[in-house]
C-alpha positions in Angstrom: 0.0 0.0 0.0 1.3 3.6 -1.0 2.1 6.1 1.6 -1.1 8.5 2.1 0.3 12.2 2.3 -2.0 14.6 4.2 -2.4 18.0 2.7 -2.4 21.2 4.6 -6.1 21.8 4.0 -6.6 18.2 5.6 -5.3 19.9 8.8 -7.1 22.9 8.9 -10.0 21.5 8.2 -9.6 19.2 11.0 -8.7 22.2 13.3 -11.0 24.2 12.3 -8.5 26.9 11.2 -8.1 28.6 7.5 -5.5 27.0 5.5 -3.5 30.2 5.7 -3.6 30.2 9.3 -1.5 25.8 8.9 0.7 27.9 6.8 1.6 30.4 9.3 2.4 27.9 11.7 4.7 26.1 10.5 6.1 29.9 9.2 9.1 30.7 11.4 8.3 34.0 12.7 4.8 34.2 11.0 1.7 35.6 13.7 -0.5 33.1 15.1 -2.5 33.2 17.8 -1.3 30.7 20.8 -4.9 29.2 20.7 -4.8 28.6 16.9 -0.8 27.6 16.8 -2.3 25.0 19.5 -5.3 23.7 17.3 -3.0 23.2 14.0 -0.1 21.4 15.9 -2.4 18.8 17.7 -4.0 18.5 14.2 -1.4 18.0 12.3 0.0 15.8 15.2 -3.3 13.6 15.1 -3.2 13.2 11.2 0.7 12.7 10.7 0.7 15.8 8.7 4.5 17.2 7.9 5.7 20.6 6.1 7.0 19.5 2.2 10.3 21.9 2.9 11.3 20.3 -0.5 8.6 22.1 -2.1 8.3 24.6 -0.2 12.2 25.6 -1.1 11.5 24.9 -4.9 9.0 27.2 -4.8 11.5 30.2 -3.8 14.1 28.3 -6.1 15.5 27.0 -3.5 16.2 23.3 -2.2 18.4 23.2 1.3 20.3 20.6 -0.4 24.1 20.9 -0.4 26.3 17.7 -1.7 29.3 17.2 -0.1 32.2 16.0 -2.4 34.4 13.9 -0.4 37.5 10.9 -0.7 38.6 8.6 2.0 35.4 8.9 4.1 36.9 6.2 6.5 39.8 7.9 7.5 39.4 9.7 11.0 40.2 13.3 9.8 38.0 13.4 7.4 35.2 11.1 8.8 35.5 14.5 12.1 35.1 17.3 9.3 32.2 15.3 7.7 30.1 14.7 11.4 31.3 18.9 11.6 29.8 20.2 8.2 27.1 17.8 8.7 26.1 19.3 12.2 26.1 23.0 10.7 24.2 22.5 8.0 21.1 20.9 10.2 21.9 23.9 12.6 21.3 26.0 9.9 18.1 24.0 8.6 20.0 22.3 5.3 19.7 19.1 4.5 23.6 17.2 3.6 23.6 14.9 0.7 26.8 12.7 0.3 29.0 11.9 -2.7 31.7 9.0 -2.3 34.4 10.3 -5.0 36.7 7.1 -4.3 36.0 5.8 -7.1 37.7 6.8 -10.5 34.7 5.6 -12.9 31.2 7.4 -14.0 29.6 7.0 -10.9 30.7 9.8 -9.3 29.1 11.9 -12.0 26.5 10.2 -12.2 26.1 10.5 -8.7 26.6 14.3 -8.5 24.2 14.8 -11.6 21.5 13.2 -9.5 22.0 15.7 -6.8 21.7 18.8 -9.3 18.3 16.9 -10.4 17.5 17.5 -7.0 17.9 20.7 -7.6 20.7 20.9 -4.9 21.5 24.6 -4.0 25.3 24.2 -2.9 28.5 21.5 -2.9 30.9 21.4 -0.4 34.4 19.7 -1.9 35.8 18.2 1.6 39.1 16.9 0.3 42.0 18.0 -2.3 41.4 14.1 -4.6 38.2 14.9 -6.3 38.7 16.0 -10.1 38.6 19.7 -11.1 36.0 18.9 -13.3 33.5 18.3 -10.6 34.0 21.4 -9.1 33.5 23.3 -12.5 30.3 20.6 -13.0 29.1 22.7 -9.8 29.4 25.9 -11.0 28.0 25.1 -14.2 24.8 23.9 -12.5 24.6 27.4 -11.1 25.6 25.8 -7.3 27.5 27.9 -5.0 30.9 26.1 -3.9 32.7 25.7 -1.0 36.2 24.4 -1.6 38.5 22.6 1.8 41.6 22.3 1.1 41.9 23.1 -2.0 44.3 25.2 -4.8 41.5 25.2 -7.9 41.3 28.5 -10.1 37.7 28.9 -11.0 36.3 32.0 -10.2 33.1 32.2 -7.6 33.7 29.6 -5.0 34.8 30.1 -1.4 37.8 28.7 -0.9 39.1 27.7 2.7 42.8 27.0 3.3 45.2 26.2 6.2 48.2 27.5 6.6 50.5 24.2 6.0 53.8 26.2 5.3 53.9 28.0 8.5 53.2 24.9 10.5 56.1 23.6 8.5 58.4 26.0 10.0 56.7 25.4 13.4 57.9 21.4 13.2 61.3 22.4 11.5 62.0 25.0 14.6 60.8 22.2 17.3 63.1 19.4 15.3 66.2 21.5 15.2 65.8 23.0 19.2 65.6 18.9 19.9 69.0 19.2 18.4 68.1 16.8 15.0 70.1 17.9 11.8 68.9 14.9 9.4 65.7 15.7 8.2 62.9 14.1 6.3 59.7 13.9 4.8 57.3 11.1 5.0 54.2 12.0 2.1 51.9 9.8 0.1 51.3 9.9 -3.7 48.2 11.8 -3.0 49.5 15.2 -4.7 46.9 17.4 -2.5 47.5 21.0 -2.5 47.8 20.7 1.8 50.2 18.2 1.6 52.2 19.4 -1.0 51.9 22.7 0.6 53.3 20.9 4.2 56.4 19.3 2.0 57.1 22.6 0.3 57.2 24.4 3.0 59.3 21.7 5.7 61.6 22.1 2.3 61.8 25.5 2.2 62.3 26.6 6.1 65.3 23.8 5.9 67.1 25.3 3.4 66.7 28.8 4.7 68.8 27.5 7.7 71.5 25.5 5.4 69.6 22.1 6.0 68.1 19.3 3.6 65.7 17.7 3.5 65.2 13.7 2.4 61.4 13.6 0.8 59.8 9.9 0.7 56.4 9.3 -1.1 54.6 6.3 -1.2 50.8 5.2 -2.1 47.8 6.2 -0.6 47.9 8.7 2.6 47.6 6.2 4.7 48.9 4.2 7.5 50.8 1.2 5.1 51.7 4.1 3.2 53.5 5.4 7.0 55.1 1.7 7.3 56.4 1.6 3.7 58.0 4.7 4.3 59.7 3.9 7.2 61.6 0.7 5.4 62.5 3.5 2.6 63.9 6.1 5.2 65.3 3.9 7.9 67.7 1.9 5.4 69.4 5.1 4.2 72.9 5.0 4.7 72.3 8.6 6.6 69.3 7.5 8.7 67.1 10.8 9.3 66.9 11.3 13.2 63.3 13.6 12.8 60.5 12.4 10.7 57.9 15.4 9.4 54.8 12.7 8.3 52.6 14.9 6.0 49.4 13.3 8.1 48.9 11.3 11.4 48.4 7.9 9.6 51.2 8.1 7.9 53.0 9.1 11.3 51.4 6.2 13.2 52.0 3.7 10.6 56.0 5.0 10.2 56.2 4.9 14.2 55.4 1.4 14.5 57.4 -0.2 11.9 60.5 2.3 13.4 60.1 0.5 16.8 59.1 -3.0 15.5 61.1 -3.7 12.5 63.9 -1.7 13.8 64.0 -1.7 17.3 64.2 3.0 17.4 63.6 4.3 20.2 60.9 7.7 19.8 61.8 10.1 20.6 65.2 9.7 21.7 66.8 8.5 18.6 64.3 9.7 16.4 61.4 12.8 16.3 58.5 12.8 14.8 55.9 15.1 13.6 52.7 14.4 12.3 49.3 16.5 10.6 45.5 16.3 12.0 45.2 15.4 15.0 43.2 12.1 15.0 42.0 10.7 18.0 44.6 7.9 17.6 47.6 10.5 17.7 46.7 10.7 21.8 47.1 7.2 22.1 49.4 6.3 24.8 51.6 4.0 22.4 51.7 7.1 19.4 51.8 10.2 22.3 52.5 12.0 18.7 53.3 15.7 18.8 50.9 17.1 15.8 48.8 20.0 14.2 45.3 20.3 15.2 42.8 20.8 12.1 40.3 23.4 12.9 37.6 21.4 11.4 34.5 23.2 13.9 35.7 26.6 12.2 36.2 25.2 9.1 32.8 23.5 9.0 31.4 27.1 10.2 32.9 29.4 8.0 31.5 27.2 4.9 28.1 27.1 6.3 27.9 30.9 7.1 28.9 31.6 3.7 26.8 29.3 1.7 23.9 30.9 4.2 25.1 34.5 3.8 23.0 36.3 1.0 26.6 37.5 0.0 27.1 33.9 -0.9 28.6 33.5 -4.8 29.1 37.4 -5.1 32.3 37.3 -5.5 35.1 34.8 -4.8 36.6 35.0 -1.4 39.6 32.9 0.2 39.7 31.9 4.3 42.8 30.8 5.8 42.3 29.1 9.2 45.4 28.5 11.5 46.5 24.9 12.7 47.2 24.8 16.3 50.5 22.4 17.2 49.6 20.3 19.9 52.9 19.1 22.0 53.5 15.3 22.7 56.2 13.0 23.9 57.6 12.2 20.0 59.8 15.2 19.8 62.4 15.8 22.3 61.8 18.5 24.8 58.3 19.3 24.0 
C-alpha cells in the first residue's frame, strides 16, 4: 500500500482553522494566535501531517540541499570534518547529501548529476582528490561552492585554506631545538594542495637555515603508506633522526614499523611530527606531537557563507590556522 500524504487543507479543516492560518504555523516567525498555533499542531500531530520543505524551497528556487564532495570517508580526519559540516548545516536547517568520489569511474558523476536533479542549491568539496572537473560541474549547475583544502582557479567559490607552510616552520624549529640535523619527509602519492603545501614548505624553512631535507612518497595517505615509508627512510645509509609525516596515519604507521622492525627508540633516537590530530595521535603508544585541524571553524565558515545572502558574489579565500599540539615524540616538547 502507498504512503497517504496529508495535505495542509486536511489539517485545517480538522482544526477548524483557514488554510493560511497551517501555513503560518509552521512559518518561522509568521503571527499566530497561541490558541490557533495549539489547534493546528495537535491536528497535524493527530493526522501525521509534515511541512513539504522540498517544495516549499523549490517554490523560492531553492532546495536546502548541499552535496558534499568527499575521498577517503573512512579515515578519522576526514570522517570528524564530515560529522562537523554535517552538524552546521542541520543547525542551519540544510539538508547534507553525500557523494563517495573514491572511485575513479562514471559513478561519481552520475552521482553528482542526480543531486543537481535534486535541484541541490550548494556542494561542499571536503578533500583535495576529487577531479577539477567536478567542481567546474558545480558551477556550471549554477551551485554555489565551497572548496577545503583546495588550490582550484575557478572564479566564484569560497575557498578555505590552512596555513601548512607555517606549520612547516613550526615542526622544522621544534626538530632543530631537539638538536636533530637529518631531516625528512614522510608524504603519500596523493599530490593534495595541503600536503604538498606541508612538503614545500618543511623544504623550504630547511634550506633557509643550510639544511636538507630527504622527501619519501609512497601510495595512498595512509597508514601502510607510513610503514612503507619507514623501510624506505630507515635503510638510508644517513638514517634521518626527525621524521615530518605529511598526516597522522602516515605518522602512526612509520612509528610502528620504526620501533618494530627496527628496534628505534621515539623520541630519543628519532622525532616525529605528524598532521591532523586524530584521536589515535593521543594514544598512549603514538603520544605524537601534531597539528590540530580546525575542522568546527572550518565546518562554520563554509556554512555561514553558503547561508550568507553574499554567498557567490564574489570569490573570497579563508585561511584558518592549525594549532601544534605538544606530545612526547619530539624531544623536549
Amino acid at each position: 500500500m502507498g504512503r497517504v500524504f496529508v495535505s495542509a487543507q486536511e489539517v485545517a479543516e480538522r482544526a477548524g482553522v483557514s488554510r493560511s492560518a497551517v501555513s503560518r504555523t509552521f512559518t518561522p516567525g509568521a503571527s499566530v494566535s497561541q490558541d490557533t498555533r495549539r489547534k493546528v499542531l495537535e491536528a497535524a500531530d493527530a493526522l501525521g501531517y509534515h511541512v513539504n520543505h522540498l517544495a516549499r524551497g523549490l517554490m523560492r528556487n531553492e532546495s536546502g540541499i548541499v552535496c558534499l564532495i568527499v575521498s577517503e570517508i573512512g579515515t578519522p580526519y576526514r570522517s570528524a570534518l564530515i560529522r562537523a559540516v554535517t552538524q552546521q548545516l542541520q543547525l542551519s536547517g540544510k539538508i547534507a547529501m553525500l557523494i563517495n568520489t573514491d572511485r575513479s569511474d562514471g559513478s561519481v558523476d552520475l552521482a553528482l548529476r542526480q543531486a543537481i536533479r535534486y535541484r541541490a542549491d550548494a556542494s561542499i568539496i571536503l578533500s583535495g582528490l576529487p577531479d577539477k572537473r567536478i567542481a567546474q560541474l558545480c558551477l556550471n549547475s549554477g551551485q554555489r561552492l565551497v572548496l577545503i583544502n583546495r588550490d582550484d582557479d575557478q572564479e566564484g567559490p569560497l575557498r578555505i585554506n590552512l596555513d601548512d607552510a607555517e606549520a612547516a616552520r613550526r615542526v622544522l624549529t621544534a626538530f632543530v631545538r631537539a638538536g636533530c640535523r637529518k631531516l625528512a619527509f614522510a608524504n603519500s602519492e596523493a599530490g593534495t594542495p595541503s600536503l604538498m603545501a606541508r612538503e614545500a614548505g618543511f623544504v623550504a624553512a630547511a634550506k633557509e637555515i643550510g639544511l636538507e631535507v630527504t622527501v619519501a612518497r609512497y601510495g595512498h595517505t595512509g597508514y601502510e603508506a607510513g610503514r612503507v615509508l619507514a623501510q624506505r627512510l630507515l635503510t638510508l645509509p644517513e638514517r634521518p633522526d626527525a621524521v615530518f609525516c605529511a598526516t597522522d596515519l602516515i605518522a602512526c604507521g612509520f612509528m610502528d614499523a620504526a620501533r618494530r622492525q627496527f628496534s628505534i627508540s621515539i623520541p630519543d633516537q628519532l622525532c616525529v611530527a605528524g598532521f591532523d590530530d586524530i584521536e589515535q595521535a593521543s594514544w598512549a603508544s603514538y603520544d605524537l606531537t601534531t597539528f590540530t585541524q580546525p575542522v568546527d571553524e572550518i565546518a562554520a565558515a563554509a556554512v555561514a557563507w553558503l547561508s550568507s545572502d553574499a554567498a557567490g558574489a564574489r570569490q573570497e579565500r579563508v585561511r584558518l590556522h592549525a594549532e601544534l599540539v605538544w606530545r612526547s615524540s619530539i624531544r623536549g616538547g
